[in-house]
N, C-alpha and C positions, 0 to 999 in steps of 0.2 A: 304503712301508708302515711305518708302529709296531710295533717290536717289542716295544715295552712292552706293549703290548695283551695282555690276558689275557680266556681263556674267563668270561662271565660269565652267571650265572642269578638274575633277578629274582621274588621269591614276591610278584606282583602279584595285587591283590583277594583277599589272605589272611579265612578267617572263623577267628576264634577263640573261642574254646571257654576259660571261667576256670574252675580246681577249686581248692576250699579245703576243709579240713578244719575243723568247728565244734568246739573245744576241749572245749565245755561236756557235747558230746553223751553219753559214759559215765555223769554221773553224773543229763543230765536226758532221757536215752532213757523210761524208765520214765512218768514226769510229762507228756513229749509225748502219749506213746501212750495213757495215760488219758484226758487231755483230749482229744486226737484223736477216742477211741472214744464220747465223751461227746457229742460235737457228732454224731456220726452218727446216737448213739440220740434224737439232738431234732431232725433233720430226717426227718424223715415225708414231710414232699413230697419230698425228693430222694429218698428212699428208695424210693418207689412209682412214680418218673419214671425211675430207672437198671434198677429190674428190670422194667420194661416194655419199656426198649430194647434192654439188655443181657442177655443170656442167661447171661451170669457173674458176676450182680449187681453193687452197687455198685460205681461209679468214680469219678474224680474229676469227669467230666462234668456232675454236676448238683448237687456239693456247696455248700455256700454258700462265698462268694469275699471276705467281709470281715473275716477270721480275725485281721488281722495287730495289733488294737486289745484281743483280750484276753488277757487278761492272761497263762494258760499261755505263749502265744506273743509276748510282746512282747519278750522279750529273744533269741529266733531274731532272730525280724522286724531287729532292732537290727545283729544280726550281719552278716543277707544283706543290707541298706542299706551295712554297712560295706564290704562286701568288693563291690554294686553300682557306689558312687560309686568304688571303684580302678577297676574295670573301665572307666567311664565316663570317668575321669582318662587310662588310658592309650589310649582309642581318641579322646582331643583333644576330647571331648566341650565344650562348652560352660558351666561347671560357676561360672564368673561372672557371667553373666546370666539362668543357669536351673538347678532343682535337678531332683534325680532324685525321683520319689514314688511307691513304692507303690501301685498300685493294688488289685492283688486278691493276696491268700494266701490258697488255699483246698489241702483235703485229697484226697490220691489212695488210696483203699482198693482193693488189686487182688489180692482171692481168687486162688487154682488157674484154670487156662486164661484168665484174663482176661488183655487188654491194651487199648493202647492205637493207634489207627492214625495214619495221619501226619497230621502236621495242625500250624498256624502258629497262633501268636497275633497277630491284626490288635490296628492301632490302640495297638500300645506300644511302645519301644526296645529293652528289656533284658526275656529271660524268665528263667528256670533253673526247676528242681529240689533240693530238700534231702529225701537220703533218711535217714527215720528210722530202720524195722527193715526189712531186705530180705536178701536170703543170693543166694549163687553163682548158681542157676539161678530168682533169681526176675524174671530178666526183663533183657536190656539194655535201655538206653538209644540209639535206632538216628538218625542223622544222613544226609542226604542233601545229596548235591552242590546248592549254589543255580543253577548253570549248567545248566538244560537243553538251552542247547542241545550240551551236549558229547554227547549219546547220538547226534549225528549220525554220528559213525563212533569206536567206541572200539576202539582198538588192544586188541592182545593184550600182555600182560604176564606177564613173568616172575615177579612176586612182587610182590601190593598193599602200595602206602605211602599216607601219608597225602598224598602229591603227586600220587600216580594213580589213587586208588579213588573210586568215585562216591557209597559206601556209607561210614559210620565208624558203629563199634558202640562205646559207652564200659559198664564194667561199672560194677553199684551195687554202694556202698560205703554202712556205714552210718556216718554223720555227715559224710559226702562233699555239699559242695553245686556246683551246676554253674551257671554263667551262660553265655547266649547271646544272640545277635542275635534279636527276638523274629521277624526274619521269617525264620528257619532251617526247614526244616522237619524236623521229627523225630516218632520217634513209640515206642514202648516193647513188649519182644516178651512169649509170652508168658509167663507164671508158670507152671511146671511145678510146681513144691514145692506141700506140703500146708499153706504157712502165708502170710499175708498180706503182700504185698509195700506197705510204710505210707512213703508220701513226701509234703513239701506242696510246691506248685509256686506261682509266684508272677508279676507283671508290674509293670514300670516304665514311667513316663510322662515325659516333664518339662512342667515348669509353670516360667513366666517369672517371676525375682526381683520382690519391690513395687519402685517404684520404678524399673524398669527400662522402659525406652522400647522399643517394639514397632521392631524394624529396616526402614526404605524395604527395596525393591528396590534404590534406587542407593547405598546405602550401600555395598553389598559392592564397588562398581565404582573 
């Protein structure tokens, strides 16, 4: 027997979760939420579509999803591209034969009792969150374990960590943005405060470089 041999513990199939702080946010909090409130009062059909469904009014569910081209928001968009492509960098992404793009930024308005239930984004790589105005009780941010089948027998614990809990709740912060695996699933509790919890959420795609040659099968072999 090796007595070099030491205890060891592997954090296999880790999901990560990326927070950055938006530097700009103090002094363009103000100039989001204008424009924010701007695009809400021009969507009428989203408007007439979330209080039909929602008994909390508006959510992010039905707001328009192509935000990221004008102009209030082109320098966020700039920002959460920047701090996408790290993220994409450090999970070995492919970032020489294919870039990260933007798909949809759109706006999450979430009154008193409103939230949001769990729910994935199909169809793209990287999702997050950048929250603009939000306070203490207007809502976590709620994560769930990707494993289901761990509910097949969960031990009793002494005290939840983030190696044993099935649940991770992260607080909003404002100018706090969060990146994740878009096929995490999460979902947002609800807003007890008397003032609107205002975030835009966003999705990443990749699209193949020009010039870059579509991979065989037997290439990878």
């Amino acid at each position: 027997m090796n007595a070099n041999l030491q205890d060891t513990l592997h954090p296999l199939f880790p999901t990560l979760v990326g927070e950055s702080s938006y530097p700009r946010h103090g002094e363009e909090k103000q100039r989001l939420l204008e424009a924010i409130y701007d695009v809400r009062r021009g969507d009428e059909q989203g408007e007439a579509r979330s209080s039909s469904n929602y008994h909390a009014g508006y959510t992010s569910y039905f707001s328009r999803s192509n935000l990221s081209g004008l102009e209030p928001f082109r320098e966020l968009a700039a920002f959460i591209t920047d701090k996408a492509n790290k993220y994409a960098e450090h999970m070995r992404f492919d970032l020489q034969s294919y870039r990260l793009l933007m798909t949809t930024l759109w706006i999450n308005i979430n009154p008193k009792f409103s939230y949001h239930a769990d729910h994935i984004h199909p169809y793209s790589h990287i999702s997050g969150v950048f929250y603009v105005s939000c306070s203490e009780d207007s809502g976590d941010i709620v994560f769930k374990d990707p494993r289901p089948v761990r509910t097949m027998a969960m031990p009793p614990t002494t005290e939840s960590t983030k190696e044993n809990t099935d649940v991770i709740t992260l607080h909003p912060q404002e100018g706090k943005l969060l990146l994740f695996p878009a096929w995490l699933t999460h979902g947002v509790e609800q807003n007890t405060t008397d003032t609107d919890r205002v975030s835009m959420s966003f999705n990443f795609d990749i699209a193949r470089r020009e010039g870059v040659a579509m991979r065989r099968p037997e290439d990878t072999f």
